[in-house]
C-alpha positions as CSV (number, residue, x, y, z in Angstrom):
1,X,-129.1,42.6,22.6
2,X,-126.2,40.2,21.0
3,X,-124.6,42.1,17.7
4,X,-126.1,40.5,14.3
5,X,-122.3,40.2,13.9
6,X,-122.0,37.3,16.4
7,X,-125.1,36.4,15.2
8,X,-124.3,35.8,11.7
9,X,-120.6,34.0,12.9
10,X,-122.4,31.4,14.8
11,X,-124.9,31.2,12.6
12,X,-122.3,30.2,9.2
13,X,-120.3,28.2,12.2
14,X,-123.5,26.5,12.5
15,X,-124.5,25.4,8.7
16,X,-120.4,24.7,8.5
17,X,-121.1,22.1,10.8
18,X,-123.7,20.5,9.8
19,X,-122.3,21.1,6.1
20,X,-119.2,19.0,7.3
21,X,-121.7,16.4,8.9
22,X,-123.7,15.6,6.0
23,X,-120.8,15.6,3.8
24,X,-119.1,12.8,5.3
25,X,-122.2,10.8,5.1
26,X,-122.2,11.5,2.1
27,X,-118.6,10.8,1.0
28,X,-118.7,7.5,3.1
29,X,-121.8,5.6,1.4
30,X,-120.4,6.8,-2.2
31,X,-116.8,5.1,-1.2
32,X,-118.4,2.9,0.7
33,X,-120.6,1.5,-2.2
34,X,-118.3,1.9,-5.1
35,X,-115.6,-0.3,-3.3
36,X,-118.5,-2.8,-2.8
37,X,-119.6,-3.0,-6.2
38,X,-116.1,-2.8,-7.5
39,X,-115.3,-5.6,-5.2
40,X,-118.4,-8.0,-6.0
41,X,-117.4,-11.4,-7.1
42,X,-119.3,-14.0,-9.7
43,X,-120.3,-17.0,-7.8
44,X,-121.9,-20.5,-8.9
45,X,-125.0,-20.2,-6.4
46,X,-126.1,-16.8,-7.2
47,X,-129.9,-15.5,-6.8
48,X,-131.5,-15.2,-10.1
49,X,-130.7,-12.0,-11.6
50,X,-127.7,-11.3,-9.1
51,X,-124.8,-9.8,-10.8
52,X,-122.6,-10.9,-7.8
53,X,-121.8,-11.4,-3.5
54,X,-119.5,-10.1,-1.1
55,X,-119.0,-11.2,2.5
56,X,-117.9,-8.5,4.2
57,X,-116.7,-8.6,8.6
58,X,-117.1,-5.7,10.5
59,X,-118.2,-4.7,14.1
60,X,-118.3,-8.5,15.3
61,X,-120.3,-9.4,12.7
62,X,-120.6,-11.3,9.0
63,X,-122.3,-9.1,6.0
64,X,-123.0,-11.2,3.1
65,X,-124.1,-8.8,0.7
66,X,-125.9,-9.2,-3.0
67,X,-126.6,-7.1,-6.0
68,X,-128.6,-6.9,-8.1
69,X,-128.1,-5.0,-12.1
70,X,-131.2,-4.0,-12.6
71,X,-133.6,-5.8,-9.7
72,X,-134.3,-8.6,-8.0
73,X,-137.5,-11.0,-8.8
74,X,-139.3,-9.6,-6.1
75,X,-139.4,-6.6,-4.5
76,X,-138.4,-6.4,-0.8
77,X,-141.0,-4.8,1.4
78,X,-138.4,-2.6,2.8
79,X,-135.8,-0.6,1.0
80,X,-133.5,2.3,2.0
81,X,-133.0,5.2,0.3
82,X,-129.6,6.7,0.2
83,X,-130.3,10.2,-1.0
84,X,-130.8,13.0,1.8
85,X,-127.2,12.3,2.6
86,X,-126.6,14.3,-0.9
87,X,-129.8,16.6,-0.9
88,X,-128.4,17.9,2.7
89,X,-124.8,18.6,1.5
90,X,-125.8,20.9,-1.2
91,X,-128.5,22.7,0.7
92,X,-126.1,23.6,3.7
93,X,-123.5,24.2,1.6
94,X,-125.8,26.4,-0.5
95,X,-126.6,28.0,2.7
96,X,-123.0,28.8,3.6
97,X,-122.6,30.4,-0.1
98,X,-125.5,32.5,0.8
99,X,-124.7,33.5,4.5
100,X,-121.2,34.0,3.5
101,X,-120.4,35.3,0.1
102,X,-123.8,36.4,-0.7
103,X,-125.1,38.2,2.6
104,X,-121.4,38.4,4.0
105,X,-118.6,41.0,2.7
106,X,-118.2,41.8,-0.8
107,X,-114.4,41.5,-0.3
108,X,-115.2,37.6,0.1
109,X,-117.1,37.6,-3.5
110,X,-116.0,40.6,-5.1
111,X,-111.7,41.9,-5.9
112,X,-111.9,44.4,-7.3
113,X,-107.8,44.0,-8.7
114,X,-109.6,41.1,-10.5
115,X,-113.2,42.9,-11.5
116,X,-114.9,45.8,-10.4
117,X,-118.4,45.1,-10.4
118,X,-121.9,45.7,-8.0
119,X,-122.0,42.4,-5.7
120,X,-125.4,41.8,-6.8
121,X,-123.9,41.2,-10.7
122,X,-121.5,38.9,-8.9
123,X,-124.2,37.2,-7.1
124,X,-126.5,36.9,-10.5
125,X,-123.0,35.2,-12.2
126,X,-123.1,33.2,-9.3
127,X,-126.5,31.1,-9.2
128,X,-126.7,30.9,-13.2
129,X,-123.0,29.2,-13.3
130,X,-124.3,26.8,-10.8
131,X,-127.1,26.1,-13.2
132,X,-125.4,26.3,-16.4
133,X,-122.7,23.7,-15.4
134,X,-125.4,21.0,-14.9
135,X,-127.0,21.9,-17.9
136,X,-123.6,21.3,-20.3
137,X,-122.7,18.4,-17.8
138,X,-126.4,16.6,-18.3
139,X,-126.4,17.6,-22.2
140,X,-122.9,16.0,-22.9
141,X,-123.7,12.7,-20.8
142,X,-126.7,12.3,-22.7
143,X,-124.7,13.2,-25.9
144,X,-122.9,9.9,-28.3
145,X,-119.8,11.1,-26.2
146,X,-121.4,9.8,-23.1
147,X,-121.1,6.7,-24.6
148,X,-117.2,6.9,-24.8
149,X,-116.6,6.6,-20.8
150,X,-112.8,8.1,-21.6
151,X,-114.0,10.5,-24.0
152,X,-116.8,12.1,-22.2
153,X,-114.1,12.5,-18.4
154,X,-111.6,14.5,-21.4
155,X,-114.1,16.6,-22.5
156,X,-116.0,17.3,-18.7
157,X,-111.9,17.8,-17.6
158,X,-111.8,20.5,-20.1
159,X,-114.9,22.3,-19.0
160,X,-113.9,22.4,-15.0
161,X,-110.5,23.9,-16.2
162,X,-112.6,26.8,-18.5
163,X,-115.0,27.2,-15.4
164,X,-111.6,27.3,-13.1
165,X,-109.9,30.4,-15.4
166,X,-113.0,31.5,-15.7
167,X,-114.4,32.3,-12.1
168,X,-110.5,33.5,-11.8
169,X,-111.3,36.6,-13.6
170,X,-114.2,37.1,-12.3
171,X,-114.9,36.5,-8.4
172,X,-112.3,36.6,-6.0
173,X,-109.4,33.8,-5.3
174,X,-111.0,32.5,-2.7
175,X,-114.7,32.4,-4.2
176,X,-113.3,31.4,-7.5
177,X,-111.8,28.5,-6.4
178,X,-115.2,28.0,-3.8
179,X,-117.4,28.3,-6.4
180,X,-115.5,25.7,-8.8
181,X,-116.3,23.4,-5.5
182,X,-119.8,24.4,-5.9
183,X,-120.1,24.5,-9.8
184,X,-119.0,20.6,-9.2
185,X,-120.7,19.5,-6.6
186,X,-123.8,20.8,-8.0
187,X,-124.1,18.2,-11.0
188,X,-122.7,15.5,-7.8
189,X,-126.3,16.2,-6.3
190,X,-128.1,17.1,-9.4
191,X,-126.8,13.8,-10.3
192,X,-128.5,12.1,-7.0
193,X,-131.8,14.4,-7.4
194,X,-132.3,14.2,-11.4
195,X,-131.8,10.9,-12.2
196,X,-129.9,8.3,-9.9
197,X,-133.0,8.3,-7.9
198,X,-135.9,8.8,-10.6
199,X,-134.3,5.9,-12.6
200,X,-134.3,3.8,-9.2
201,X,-137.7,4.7,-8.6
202,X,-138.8,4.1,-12.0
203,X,-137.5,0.5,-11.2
204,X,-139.3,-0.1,-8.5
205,X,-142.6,1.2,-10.1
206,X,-142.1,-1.2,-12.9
207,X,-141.2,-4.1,-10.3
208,X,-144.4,-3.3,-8.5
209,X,-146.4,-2.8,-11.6
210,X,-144.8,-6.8,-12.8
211,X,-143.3,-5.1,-16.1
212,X,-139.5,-5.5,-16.3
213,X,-137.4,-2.8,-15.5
214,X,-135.3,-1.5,-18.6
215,X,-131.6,-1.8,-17.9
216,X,-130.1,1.4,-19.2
217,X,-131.5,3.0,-16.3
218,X,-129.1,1.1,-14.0
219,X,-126.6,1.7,-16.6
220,X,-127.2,5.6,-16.6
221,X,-127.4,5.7,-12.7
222,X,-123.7,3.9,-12.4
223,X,-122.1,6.1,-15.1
224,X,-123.2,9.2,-12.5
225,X,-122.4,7.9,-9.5
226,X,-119.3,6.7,-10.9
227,X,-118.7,10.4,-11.6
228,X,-119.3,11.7,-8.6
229,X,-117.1,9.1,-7.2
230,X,-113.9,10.4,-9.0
231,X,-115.3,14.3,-8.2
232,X,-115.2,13.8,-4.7
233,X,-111.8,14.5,-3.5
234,X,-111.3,17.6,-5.8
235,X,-114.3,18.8,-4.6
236,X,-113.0,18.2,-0.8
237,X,-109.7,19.8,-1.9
238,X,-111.7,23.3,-2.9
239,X,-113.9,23.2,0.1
240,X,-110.7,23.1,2.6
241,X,-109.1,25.8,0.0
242,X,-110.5,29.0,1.0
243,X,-108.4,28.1,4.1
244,X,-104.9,28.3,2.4
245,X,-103.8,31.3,0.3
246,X,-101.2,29.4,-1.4
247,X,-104.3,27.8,-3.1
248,X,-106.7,30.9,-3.9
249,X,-104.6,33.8,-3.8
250,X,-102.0,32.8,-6.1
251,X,-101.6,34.0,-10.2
252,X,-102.5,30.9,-11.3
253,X,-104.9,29.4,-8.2
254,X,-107.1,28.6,-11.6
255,X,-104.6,26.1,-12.5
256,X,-104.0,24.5,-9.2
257,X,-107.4,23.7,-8.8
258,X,-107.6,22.1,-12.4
259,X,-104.4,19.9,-11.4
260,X,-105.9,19.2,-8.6
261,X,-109.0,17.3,-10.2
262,X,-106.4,15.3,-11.7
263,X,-104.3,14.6,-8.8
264,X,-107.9,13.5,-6.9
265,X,-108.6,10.9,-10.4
266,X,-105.1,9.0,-9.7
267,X,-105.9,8.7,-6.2
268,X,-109.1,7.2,-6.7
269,X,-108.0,5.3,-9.8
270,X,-106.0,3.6,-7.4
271,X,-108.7,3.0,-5.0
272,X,-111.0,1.7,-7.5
273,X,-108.2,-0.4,-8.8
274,X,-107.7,-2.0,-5.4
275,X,-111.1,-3.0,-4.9
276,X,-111.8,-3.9,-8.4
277,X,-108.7,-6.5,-7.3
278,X,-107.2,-5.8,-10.5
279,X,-104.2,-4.5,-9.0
280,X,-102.8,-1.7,-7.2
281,X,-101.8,1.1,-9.6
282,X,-98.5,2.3,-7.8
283,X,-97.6,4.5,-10.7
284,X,-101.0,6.9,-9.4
285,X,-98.9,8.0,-6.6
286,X,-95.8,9.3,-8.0
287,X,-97.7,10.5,-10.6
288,X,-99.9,12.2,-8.2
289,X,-96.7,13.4,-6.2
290,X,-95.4,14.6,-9.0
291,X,-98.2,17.2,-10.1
292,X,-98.4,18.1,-6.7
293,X,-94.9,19.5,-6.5
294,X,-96.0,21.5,-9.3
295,X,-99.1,22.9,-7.6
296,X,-96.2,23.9,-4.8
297,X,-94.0,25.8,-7.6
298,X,-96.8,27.5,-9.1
299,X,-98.0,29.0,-5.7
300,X,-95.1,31.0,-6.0
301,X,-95.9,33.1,-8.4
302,X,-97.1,36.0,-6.7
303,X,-100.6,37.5,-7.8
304,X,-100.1,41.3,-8.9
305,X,-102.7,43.0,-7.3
306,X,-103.1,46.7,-8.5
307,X,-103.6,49.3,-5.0
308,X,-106.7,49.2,-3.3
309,X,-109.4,51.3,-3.9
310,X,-111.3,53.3,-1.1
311,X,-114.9,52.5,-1.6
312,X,-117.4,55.2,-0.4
313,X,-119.5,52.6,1.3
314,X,-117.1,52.3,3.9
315,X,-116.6,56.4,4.5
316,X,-118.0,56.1,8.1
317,X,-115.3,53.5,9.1
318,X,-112.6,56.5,8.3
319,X,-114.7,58.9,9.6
320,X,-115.0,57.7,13.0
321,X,-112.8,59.3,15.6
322,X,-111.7,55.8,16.7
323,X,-110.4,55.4,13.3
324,X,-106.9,56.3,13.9
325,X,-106.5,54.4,17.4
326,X,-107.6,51.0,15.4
327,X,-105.0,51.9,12.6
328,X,-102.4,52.5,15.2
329,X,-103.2,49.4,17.1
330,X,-103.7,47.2,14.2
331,X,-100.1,48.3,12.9
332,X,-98.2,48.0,15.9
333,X,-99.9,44.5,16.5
334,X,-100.6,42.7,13.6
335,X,-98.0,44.2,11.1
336,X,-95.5,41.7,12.1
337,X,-97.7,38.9,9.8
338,X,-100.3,40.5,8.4
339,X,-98.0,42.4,5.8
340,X,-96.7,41.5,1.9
341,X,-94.0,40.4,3.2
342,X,-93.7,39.2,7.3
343,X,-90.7,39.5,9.2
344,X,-92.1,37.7,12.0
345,X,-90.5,33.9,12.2
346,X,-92.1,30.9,10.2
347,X,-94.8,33.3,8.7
348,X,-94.0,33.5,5.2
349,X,-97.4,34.5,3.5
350,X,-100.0,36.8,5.3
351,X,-101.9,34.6,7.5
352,X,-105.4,34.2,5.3
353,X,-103.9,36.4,2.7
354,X,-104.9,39.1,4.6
355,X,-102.5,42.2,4.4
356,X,-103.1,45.8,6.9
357,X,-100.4,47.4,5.4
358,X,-102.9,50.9,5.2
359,X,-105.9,52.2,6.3
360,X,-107.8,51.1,3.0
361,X,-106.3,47.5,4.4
362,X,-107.6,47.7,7.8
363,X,-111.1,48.9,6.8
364,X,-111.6,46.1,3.8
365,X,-111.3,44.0,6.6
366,X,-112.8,45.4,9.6
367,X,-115.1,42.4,10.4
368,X,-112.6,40.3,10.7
369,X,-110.6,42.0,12.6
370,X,-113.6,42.9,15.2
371,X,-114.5,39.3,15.1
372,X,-110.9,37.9,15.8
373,X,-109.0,40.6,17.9
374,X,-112.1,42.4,19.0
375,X,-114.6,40.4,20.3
376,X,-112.4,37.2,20.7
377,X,-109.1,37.1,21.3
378,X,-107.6,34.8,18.5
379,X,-105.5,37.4,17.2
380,X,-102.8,37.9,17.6
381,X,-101.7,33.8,18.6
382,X,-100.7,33.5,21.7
383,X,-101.5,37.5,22.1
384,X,-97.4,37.7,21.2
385,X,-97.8,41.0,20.3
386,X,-99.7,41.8,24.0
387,X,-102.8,43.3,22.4
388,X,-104.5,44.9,25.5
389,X,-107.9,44.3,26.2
390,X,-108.8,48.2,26.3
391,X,-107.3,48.0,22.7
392,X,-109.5,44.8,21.8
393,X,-112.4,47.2,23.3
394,X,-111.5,50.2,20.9
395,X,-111.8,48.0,18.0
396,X,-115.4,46.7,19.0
397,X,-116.4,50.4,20.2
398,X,-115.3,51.4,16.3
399,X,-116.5,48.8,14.8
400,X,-120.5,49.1,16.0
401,X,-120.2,52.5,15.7
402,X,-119.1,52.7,12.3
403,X,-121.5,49.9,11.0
404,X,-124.1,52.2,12.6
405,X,-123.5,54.9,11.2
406,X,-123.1,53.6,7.9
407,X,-126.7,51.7,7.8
């Protein structure tokens, strides 16, 4: 029978995927049909009730494309719906953050150097700071300050950089800056599901029902997908993080991510701008440049981690009789990068941030080590160090054993 390990890897691999799929679906119609609408143009022959046209080539073919503000006279008898590409990147990606942070290792939720605390606290914190954030964010939209389109992106900038310090002292740096993904792309899809597609159907009720349609629901609907336009590439940026300890492990990963929504607003200022034709906003890149030099100076400051504590839940992974064969193969192979600081050339961070500098090291990360020296041979690259396969075996043997014992 196939270990649940395996199980579980392909089966995150799996919702990554189609996570990845959905999202740049997703990501596509929302560029897609903000350039359009930026880029629509007033003509003399215009429908009735058009706001404006674009012709548009592509594929061998001519688009000419109308829009209408609130509706057209009639209703079509056919109309598409672009919403499951949204609905489908949450729920995978709620999926992941259950298979992986919730249901995975505490290690990926929890540091304790940051806060000691029972993982199903962490996971509590968890769901009701995904809910609360679309709370504030629906609140203050629907507030007089949503009225002030500048007013209302200074105030919603200062609450994602309180949620970024935030999570940083609570979850781990790479679920902190995860979950600041999640926290924002939970009002993008709320946004789809709560009312960019109720006000749309409301539309077409009132269409149907001959009444016409009020227009502050169009109005509403492009405010929030205008939002979720300049959210995107931040929230792309913390997906892709948990990849790069420069980003999460750092002392002040909190303030990288809060640059980085501002380095993602210049770029797509400059987009917008672009097919708006009002220009092209040159500045946005040196700007942008600029602030990402400082993300590069602040990811040296090293984060001071305080030493690792043994946790009795893993006893029967230093109790195994393997143990000390896996702590002498891990250090003579994987030392050389996997260390505070590596002497092995071009690695200057841990690979991951993760360090095997002692035993506590080496069992906090057990799974990962089974999974990518064990039962696959990723690691070490290249096998440089010339991990032996009866080594790779010992780790697995220790590994299934110990999980064994320990449920």
């Amino acid at each position: 029978m196939t270990d649940p390990t395996i199980i579980m890897e392909w089966l995150t691999f799996a919702f990554r995927w189609l996570h990845v799929i959905v999202a740049i679906a997703w990501i596509g119609s929302s560029f897609y049909f903000i350039a359009l609408d930026l880029g629509l143009r007033k003509t003399e022959h215009l429908p009735d009730k058009a706001k404006g046209e674009e012709w548009q080539v592509h594929g061998g073919g001519f688009y000419h494309i109308t829009k209408y503000m609130v509706a057209p006279s009639t209703l079509p008898e056919h109309l598409i719906w672009f919403k499951w590409e949204s609905y489908s990147t949450w729920l995978s990606g709620f999926a992941m953050l259950i298979l992986v942070y919730y249901l995975g290792n505490s290690y990926y939720l929890v540091d304790i150097d940051v806060l000691d605390m029972p993982k199903w606290i962490a996971v509590l914190i968890s769901l009701f700071s995904l809910m609360l954030g679309w709370l504030i964010y629906d609140l203050l939209c629907k507030s007089p300050l949503g009225k002030s389109q500048n007013g209302l992106m200074l105030v919603l900038f200062a609450v994602l950089v309180s949620m970024a310090w935030g999570y940083a002292q609570i979850f781990s740096g790479r679920a902190a800056l995860l979950h600041l993904g999640a926290f924002t792309a939970t009002i993008m899809s709320a946004n789809v599901f709560f009312l960019i597609i109720p006000n749309q159907k409301i539309v077409v009720k009132d269409l149907k029902a001959g009444r016409t349609p009020a227009a502050h629901l169009g109005a509403q609907a492009k405010q929030r997908s205008l939002h979720n336009n300049y959210l995107t590439l931040p929230v792309i940026f913390l997906m892709l993080s948990v990849h790069y300890p420069l980003a999460f492990a750092t002392q002040f990963n909190w303030l990288i991510a809060s640059i980085i929504f501002l380095i993602g607003v210049l770029i797509r200022h400059y987009f917008n701008s672009k097919h708006a034709r009002i220009g092209k906003p040159n500045w946005t890149w040196f700007l942008a440049l600029a602030l990402f030099v400082v993300i590069i100076w602040l990811s040296s400051f090293d984060k001071q981690n305080t030493e690792t504590i043994i946790l009795n839940e893993s006893s029967s992974f230093y109790q195994n009789e393997k143990f000390s064969e896996v702590n002498d193969i891990v250090l003579s192979r994987c030392s050389m990068c996997h260390t505070k600081e590596p002497f092995y050339e071009g690695i200057g961070r841990a690979p991951k941030d993760i360090i095997l500098d002692s035993e506590a090291d080496i069992v906090k990360y057990a799974k990962v080590i089974t999974l990518q020296s064990g039962y696959s041979s990723a690691m070490p690259p290249g096998n440089i160090t010339y991990m032996e396969n009866s080594e790779r075996q010992i780790i697995v043997k220790w590994y299934l054993e110990s999980v064994d014992n320990k449920s």
